[in-house]
C-alpha positions as CSV (number, residue, x, y, z in Angstrom):
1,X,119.6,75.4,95.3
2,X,119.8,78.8,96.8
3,X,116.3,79.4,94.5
4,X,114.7,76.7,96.3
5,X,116.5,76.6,100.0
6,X,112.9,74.7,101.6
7,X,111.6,73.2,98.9
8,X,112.2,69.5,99.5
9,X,109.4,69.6,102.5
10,X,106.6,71.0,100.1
11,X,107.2,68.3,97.4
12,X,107.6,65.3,100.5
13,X,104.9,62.6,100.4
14,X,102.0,63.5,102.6
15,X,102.3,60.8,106.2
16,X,100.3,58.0,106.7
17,X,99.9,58.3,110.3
18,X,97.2,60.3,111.7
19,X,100.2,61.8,114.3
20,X,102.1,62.6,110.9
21,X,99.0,63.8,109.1
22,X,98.2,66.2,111.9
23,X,101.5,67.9,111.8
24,X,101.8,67.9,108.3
25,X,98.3,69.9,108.0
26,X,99.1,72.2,110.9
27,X,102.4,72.9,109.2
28,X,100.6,73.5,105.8
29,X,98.7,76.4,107.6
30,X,100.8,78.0,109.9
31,X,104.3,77.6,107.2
32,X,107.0,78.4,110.5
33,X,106.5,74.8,111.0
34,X,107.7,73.9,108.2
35,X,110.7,76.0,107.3
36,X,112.0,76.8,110.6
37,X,112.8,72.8,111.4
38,X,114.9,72.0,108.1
39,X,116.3,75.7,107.9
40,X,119.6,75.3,108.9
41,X,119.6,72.2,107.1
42,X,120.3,74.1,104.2
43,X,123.9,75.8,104.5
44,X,124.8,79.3,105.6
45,X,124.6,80.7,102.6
46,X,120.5,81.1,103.2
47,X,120.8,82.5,106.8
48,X,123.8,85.1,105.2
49,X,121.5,86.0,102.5
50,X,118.3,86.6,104.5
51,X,120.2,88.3,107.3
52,X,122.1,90.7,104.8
53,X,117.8,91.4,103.1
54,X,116.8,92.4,106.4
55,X,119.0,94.9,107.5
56,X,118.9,96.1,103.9
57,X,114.9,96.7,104.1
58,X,114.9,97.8,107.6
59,X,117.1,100.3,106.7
60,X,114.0,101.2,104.2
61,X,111.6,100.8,107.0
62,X,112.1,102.9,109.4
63,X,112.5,106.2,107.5
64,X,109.2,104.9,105.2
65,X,107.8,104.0,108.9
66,X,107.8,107.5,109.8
67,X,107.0,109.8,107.2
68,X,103.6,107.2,105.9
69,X,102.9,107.7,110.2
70,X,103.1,111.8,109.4
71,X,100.5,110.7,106.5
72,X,98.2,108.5,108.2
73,X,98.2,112.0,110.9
74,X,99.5,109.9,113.7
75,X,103.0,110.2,115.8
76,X,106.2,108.5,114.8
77,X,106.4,105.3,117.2
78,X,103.0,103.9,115.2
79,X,104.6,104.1,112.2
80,X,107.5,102.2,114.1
81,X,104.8,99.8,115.6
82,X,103.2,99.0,112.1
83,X,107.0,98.8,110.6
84,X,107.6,96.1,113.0
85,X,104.3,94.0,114.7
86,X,102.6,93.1,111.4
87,X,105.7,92.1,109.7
88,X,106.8,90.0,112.9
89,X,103.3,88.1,112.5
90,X,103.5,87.8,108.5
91,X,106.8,86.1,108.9
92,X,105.2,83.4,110.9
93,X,101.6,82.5,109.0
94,X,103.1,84.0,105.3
95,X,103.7,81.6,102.3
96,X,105.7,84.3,100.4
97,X,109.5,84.6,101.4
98,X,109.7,87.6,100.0
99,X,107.3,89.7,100.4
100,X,107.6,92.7,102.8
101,X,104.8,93.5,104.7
102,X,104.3,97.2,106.3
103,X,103.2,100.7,105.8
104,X,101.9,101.6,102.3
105,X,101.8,104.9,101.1
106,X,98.5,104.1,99.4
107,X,96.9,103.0,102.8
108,X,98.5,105.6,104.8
109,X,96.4,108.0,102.9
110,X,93.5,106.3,103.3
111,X,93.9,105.6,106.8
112,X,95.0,109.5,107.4
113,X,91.6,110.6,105.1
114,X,89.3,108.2,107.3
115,X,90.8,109.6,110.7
116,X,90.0,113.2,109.6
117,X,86.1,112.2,109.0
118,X,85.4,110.5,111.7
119,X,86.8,113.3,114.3
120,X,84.7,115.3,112.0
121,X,81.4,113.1,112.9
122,X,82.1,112.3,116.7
123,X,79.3,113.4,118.4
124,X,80.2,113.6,122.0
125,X,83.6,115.2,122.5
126,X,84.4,113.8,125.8
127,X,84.2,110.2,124.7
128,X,85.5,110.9,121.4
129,X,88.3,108.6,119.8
130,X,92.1,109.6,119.3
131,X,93.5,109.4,115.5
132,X,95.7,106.9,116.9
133,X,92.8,104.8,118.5
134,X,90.9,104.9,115.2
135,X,93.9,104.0,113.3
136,X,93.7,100.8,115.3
137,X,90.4,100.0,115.2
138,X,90.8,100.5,111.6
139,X,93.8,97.9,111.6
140,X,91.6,95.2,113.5
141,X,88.0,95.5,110.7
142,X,90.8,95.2,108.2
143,X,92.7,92.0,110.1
144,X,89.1,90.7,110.4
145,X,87.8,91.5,106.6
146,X,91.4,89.5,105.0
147,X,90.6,86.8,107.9
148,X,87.2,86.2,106.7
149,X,87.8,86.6,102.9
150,X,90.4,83.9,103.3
151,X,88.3,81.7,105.7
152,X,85.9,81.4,103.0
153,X,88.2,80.8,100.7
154,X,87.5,83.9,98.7
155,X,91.1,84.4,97.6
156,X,89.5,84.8,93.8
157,X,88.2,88.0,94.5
158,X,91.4,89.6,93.5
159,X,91.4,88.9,89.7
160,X,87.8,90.5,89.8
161,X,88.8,94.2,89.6
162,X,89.7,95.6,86.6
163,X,93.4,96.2,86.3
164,X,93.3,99.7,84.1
165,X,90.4,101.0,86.7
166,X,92.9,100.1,89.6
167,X,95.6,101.7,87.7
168,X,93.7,104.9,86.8
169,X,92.5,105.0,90.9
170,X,96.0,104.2,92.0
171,X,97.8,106.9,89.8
172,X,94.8,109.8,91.2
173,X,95.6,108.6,94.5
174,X,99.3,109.0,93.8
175,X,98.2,112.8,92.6
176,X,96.1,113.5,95.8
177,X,98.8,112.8,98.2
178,X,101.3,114.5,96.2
179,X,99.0,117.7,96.6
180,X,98.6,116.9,100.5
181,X,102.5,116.8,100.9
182,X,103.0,119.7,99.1
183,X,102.0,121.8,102.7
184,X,104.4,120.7,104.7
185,X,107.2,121.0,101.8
186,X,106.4,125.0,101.7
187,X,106.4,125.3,105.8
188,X,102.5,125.7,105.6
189,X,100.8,123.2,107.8
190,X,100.0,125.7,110.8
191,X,99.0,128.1,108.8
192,X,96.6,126.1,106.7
193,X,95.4,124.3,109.9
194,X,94.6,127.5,110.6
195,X,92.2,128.8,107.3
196,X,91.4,124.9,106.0
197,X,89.1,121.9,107.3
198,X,91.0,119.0,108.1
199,X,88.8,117.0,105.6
200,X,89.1,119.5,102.6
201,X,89.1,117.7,99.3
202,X,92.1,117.6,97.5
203,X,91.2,120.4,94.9
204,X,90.5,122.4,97.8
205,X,93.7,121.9,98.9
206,X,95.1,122.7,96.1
207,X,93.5,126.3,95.3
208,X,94.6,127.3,98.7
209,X,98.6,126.3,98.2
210,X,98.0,128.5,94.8
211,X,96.8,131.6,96.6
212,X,99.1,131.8,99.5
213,X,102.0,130.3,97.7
214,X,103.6,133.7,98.7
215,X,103.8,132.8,102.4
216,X,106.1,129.7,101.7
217,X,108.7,129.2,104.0
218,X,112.3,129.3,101.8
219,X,114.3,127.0,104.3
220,X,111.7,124.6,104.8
221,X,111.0,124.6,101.0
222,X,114.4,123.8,100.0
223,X,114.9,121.2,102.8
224,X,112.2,119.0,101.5
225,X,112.7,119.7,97.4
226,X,116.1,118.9,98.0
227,X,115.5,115.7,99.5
228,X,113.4,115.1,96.5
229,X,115.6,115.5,94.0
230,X,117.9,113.6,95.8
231,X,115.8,110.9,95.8
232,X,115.1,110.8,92.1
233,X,118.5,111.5,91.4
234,X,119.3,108.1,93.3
235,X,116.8,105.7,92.1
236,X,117.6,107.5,88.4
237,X,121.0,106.4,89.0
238,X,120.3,103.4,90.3
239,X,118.0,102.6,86.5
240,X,121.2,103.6,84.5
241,X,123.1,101.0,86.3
242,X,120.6,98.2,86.4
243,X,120.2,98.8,82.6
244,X,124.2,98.9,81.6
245,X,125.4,97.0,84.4
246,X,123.0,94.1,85.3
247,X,125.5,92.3,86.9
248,X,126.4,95.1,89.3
249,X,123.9,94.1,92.5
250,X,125.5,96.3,95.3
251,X,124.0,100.0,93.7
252,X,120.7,98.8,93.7
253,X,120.7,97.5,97.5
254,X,121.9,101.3,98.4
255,X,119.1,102.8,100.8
256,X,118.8,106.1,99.5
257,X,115.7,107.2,101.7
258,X,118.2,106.1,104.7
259,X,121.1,107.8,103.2
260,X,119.1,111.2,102.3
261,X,117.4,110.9,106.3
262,X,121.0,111.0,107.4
263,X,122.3,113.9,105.2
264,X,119.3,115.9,106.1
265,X,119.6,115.4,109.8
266,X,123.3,116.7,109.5
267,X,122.5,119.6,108.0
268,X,119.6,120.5,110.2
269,X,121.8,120.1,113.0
270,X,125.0,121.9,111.8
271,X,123.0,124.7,110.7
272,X,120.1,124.8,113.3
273,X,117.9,125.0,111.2
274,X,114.9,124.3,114.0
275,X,116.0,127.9,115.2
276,X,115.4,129.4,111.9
277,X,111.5,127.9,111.5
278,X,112.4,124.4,109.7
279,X,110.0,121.9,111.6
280,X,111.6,119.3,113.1
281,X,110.8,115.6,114.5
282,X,111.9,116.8,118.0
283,X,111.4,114.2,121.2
284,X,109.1,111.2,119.9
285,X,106.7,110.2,122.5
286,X,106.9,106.7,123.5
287,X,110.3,106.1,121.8
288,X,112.1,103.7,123.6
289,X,108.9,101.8,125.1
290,X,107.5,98.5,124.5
291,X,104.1,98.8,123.0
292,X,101.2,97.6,125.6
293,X,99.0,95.2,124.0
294,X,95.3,96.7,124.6
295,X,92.5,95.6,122.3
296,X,91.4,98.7,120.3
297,X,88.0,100.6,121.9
298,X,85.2,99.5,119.5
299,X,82.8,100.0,122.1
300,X,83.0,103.8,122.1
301,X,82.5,104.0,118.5
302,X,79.2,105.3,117.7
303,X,76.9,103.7,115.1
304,X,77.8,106.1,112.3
305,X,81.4,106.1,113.1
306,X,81.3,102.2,113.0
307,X,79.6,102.5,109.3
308,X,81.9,104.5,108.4
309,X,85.3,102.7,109.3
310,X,83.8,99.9,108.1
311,X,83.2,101.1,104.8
312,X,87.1,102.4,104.8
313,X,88.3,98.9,106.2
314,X,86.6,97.3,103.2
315,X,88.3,99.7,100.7
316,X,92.1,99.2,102.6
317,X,91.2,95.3,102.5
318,X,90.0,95.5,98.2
319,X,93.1,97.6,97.5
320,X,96.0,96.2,100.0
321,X,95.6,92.3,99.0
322,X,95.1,93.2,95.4
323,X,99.0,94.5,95.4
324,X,99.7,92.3,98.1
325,X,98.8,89.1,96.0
326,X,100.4,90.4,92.8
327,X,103.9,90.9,94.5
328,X,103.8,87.4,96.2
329,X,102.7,85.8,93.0
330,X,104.9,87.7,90.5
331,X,108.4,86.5,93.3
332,X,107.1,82.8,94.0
333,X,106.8,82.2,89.8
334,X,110.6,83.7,89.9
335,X,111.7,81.5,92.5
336,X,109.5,78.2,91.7
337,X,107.0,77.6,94.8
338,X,103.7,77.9,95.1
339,X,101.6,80.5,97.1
340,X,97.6,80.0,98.2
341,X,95.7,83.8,98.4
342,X,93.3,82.0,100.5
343,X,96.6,81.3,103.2
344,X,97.8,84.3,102.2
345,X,94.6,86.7,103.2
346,X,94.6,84.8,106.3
347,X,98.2,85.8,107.1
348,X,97.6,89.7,106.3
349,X,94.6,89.0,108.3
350,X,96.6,88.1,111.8
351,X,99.2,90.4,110.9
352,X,97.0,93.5,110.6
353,X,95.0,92.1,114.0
354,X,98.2,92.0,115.4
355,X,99.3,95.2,114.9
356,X,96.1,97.1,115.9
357,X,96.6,95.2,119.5
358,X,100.1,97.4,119.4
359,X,99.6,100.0,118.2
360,X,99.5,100.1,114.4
361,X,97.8,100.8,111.7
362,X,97.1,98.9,108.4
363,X,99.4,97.4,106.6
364,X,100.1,94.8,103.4
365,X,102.7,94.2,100.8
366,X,104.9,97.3,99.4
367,X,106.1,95.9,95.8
368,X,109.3,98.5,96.2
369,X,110.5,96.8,99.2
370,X,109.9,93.2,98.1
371,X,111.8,93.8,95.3
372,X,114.7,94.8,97.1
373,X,114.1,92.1,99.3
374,X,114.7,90.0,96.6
375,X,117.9,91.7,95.0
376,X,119.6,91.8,98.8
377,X,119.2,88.2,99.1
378,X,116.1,87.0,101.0
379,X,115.1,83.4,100.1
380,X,113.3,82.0,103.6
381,X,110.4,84.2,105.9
382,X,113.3,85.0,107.9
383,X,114.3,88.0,106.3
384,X,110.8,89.1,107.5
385,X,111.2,88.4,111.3
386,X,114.7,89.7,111.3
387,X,113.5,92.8,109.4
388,X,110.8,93.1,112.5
389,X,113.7,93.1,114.9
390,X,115.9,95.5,113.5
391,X,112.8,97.8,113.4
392,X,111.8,97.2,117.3
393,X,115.5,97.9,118.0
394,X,115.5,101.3,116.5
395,X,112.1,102.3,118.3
396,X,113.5,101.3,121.4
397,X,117.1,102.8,121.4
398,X,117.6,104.9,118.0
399,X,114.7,107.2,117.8
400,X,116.0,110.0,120.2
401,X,119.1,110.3,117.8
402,X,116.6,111.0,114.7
403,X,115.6,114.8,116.6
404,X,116.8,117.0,114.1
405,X,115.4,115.0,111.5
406,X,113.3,117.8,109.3
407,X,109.4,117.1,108.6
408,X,109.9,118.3,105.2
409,X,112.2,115.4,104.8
410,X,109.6,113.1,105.7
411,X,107.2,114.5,103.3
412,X,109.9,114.5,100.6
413,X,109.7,110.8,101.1
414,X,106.1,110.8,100.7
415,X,105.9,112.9,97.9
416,X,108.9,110.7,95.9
417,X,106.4,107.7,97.1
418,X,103.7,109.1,95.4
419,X,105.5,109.6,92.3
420,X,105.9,106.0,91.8
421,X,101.9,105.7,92.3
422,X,101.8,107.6,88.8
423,X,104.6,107.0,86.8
424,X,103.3,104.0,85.0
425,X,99.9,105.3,84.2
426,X,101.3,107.1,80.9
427,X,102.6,104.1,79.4
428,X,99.0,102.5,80.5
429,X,97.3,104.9,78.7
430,X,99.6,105.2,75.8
431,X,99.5,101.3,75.3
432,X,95.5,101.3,75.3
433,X,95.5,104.0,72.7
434,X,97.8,101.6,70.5
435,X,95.2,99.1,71.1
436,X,92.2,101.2,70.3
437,X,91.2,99.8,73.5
438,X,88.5,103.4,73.9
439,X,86.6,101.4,76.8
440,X,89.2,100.8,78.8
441,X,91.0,103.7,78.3
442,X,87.4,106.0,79.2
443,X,87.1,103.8,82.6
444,X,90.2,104.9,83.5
445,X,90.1,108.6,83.1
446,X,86.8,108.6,84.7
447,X,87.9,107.3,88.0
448,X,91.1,108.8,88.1
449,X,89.0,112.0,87.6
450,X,86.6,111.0,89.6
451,X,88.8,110.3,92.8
452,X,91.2,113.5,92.5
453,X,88.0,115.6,92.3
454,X,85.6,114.2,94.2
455,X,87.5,111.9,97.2
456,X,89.2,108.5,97.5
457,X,86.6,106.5,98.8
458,X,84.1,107.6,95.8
459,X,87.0,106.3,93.5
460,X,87.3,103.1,94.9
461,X,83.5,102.8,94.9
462,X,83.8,103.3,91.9
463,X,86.3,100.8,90.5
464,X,84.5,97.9,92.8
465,X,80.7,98.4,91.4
466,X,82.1,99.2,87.5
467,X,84.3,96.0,87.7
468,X,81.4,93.9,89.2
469,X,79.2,95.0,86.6
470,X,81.4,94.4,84.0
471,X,81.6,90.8,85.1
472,X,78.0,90.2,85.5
473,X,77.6,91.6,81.8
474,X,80.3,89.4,80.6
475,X,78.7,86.6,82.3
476,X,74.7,87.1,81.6
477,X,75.4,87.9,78.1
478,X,76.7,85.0,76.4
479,X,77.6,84.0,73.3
480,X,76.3,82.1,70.9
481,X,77.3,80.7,67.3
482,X,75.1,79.4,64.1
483,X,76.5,76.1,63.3
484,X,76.4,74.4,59.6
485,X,77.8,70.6,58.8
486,X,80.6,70.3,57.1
487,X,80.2,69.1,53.3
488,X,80.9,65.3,52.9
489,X,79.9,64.4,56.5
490,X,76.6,63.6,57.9
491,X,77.3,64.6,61.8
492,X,80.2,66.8,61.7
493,X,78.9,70.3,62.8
494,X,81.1,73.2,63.4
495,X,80.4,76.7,63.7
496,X,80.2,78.8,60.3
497,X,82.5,81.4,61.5
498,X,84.6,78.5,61.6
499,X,84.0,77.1,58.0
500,X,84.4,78.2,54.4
501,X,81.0,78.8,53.0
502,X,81.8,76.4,50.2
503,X,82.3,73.6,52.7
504,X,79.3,74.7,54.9
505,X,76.1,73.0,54.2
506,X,72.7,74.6,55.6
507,X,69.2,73.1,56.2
508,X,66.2,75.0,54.6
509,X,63.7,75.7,57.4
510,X,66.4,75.0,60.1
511,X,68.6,76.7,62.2
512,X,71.3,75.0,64.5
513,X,72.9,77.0,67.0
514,X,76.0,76.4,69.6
515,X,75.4,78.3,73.5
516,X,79.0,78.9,74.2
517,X,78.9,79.4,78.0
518,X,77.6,77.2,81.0
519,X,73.7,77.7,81.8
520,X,73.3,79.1,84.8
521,X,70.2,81.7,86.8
522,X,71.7,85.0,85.7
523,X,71.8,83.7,81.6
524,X,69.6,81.3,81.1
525,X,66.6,84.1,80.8
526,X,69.1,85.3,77.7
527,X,69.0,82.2,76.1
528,X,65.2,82.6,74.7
529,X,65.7,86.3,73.7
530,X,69.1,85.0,71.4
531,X,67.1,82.4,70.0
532,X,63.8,84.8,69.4
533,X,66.2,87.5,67.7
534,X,68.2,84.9,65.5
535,X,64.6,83.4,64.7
536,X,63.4,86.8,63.2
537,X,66.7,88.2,61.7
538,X,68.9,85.6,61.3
């Protein structure tokens, strides 16, 4: 029962009356209508378990909130704001109960990397947009893209792309931001801000941290490596125990980024270490203020800015419901209810709308923090609006308390992020080798080459156009197979792949043949060149 808390109104008979039809439907697309009525209905042992998940992943949101902000290159509240508005909205139009909706690591980078470009293109600086306002913007073309995908019922689209491409582009992407965070963990943002373009590439990046390694600050250094291991020593711990003590469910709900946040703003401020050239989150602007709802400036964006956000709000949309609709599929099959990715693209779509009206920037489903949504108990899309609450009540009286909290923290949380980006890319590769599976295994490489050396966007590029092209081959070459009767019978045909050649019985002078796919524009052409070719060769 505590699987399945609200199922009995998904599996009720649909209402004859057209007063009871008409509320049945509006329920079936905005889903608060439907749980919130019978939710109580159901025992405390629901509301217990889905108020004990939010606090748990709030606890997780906040700290994620601000260092994918510091990412994205925008100030700590937006983090906040995208921590809290389109998870508010998800809980309302969502048919996953579990799935936590928020700042992505993934999109924070891409978000951050589009920002960068466009400052780089405005052409009028006294009309020119702020990071933040572009972040917005961005959040609204994204909101509108899931929107229209799910309007036209294009939900589909997501078992299109090619799974090892998408791995190999999400593990590069995992290595770029690694190399981005990797400035702030020595102490050497000002002085690369300094000597570096804002949109360097990546390898860029990278050769200047090798040749002024030597100006790394120590203190810094070892406040944000620190908070890495720490990290990795927790969620290590945290795998031991999951794997020799399944039943033990209290480890594994432990915040650790929460836990490490805390430890690291002790030491900062017992040791003063913002005196002694450790960066440090100091006063937050806007903390402790409601967000104002103002529709993000699309007007002011010139014509190549627009092209060019809208180009980066298709790539966010492509890569933040693919995840999104794995993690809400994978946790309704666990739990026995059914999800729609046409409802559900129309739910990220509001959400991410939502949140660019206050203030945030893109955001979807984070598999990490569904998954310990899960383990701490959330079985109803109240977990979700709590989880929004608890958020907007640290923004508004909390914040001023997290001053001491180091910036290299922050990017040790990105970083550690990161990691998980890449850490199942190995076993990928090492199980398509085992397979012999070459093809797969090259398209992977290339893009994951492709997008450390080149950029992100080229990557992504990449994996849509190879994976379409993939399918169109698939679908324009078809198969098709020789057929001979079967001995004994006068109308029994099967194909002679199919039968032992002494059963198989062929007509001189004639050739029977099987088209194994449905005729259609793109394959019929194909159908005379097969025919042609087994004509002359057999």
């Amino acid at each position: 029962m505590l699987d399945r808390p609200l199922s009995r109104y998904a599996t009720d008979d649909v209402p004859r009356s057209w007063w009871a039809q008409w509320r049945h439907r509006v329920a079936y697309y905005i889903p608060v209508l439907a749980w919130l009525p019978v939710y109580f209905n159901h025992g405390l042992s629901t509301l217990m378990g889905d108020v004990m998940a939010s606090l748990t992943v709030a606890c997780l949101l906040v700290p994620q909130g601000l260092s994918y902000a510091s990412l994205a290159h925008l100030g700590p509240m937006h983090g906040i704001w995208t921590s809290c508005a389109p998870t508010l909205a998800y809980a309302l139009l969502g048919t996953s109960r579990q799935l936590s909706v928020g700042p992505e690591a993934l999109v924070a980078m891409l978000v951050g990397t589009a920002t960068v470009e466009e400052e780089s293109i405005s052409i009028d600086a006294a009309t020119s947009l702020s990071p933040a306002e572009l972040a917005t913007i961005l959040a609204v073309l994204v909101g509108l893209f899931n929107l229209v995908l799910g309007l036209f019922r294009l939900g589909f689209l997501d078992s299109v792309l090619s799974r090892t491409m998408l791995r190999g582009f999400i593990a590069a992407v995992g290595v770029v931001i690694c190399i981005l965070q990797c400035v702030p963990l020595l102490g050497l943002s000002a002085l690369m801000h300094d000597d570096l373009d804002q949109d360097a590439s990546s390898m860029e990046t990278l050769w200047w941290l090798i040749t002024h390694i030597q100006h790394a600050h120590l203190l810094t250094a070892a406040m944000g490596f620190g908070c890495i291991g720490a990290l990795l020593l927790a969620r290590w711990i945290k795998r031991r125990l999951a794997r020799h003590r399944p039943l033990l469910v209290w480890p594994q709900l432990v915040p650790e980024i929460l836990l490490v946040m805390v430890a690291a703003i002790i030491i900062a401020r017992g040791f003063r270490l913002d005196e002694r050239g450790v960066g440090v989150l100091g006063e937050v602007a806007g903390a402790g203020e409601f967000p104002t709802i103002r529709w993000p400036p699309l007007h002011r964006l010139s014509w190549p800015q627009f092209r060019s956000l809208f180009t980066s709000a298709a790539l966010m949309t492509v890569i933040g419901f693919v995840e999104s609709v794995a993690v809400t599929k994978q946790h309704a099959a666990k739990h026995h209810y059914t999800v729609s990715s046409n409802r559900e693209l129309v739910a990220l779509g509001v959400a991410n709308i939502v949140g660019g009206t206050l203030g945030a920037f893109p955001a979807f489903g984070s598999m990490a923090r569904t998954k310990v949504n899960d383990k701490a108990g959330a079985r109803t899309q109240l977990a979700g609006l709590l989880t929004a609450l608890w958020v907007l009540a640290t923004g508004l009286f909390l914040l001023p308390s997290l001053w001491y909290l180091p910036l290299a923290a922050l990017a040790g949380v990105v970083f550690t992020a990161a990691l998980s980006l890449i850490v199942e890319a190995p076993r990928e590769l090492r199980f398509m080798a085992r397979l012999h599976a070459w093809r797969d295994l090259f398209n992977m490489l290339f893009v994951f080459l492709t997008t450390v050396a080149v950029s992100v966007e080229a990557g992504m590029l990449i994996v849509i156009c190879m994976s379409i092209m993939l399918v169109i081959r698939h679908t324009t070459v078809p198969r098709v197979a020789a057929m001979g009767r079967l001995k004994g019978t006068s109308d029994n045909y099967r194909s002679l792949q199919e039968l032992d050649p002494q059963h198989a019985e062929l007509m001189d002078g004639v050739l029977i043949v099987r088209f194994e796919e449905d005729l259609y524009f793109a394959n019929c052409g194909q159908l005379k060149d097969r025919l042609l070719r087994l004509e002359q060769h057999g």
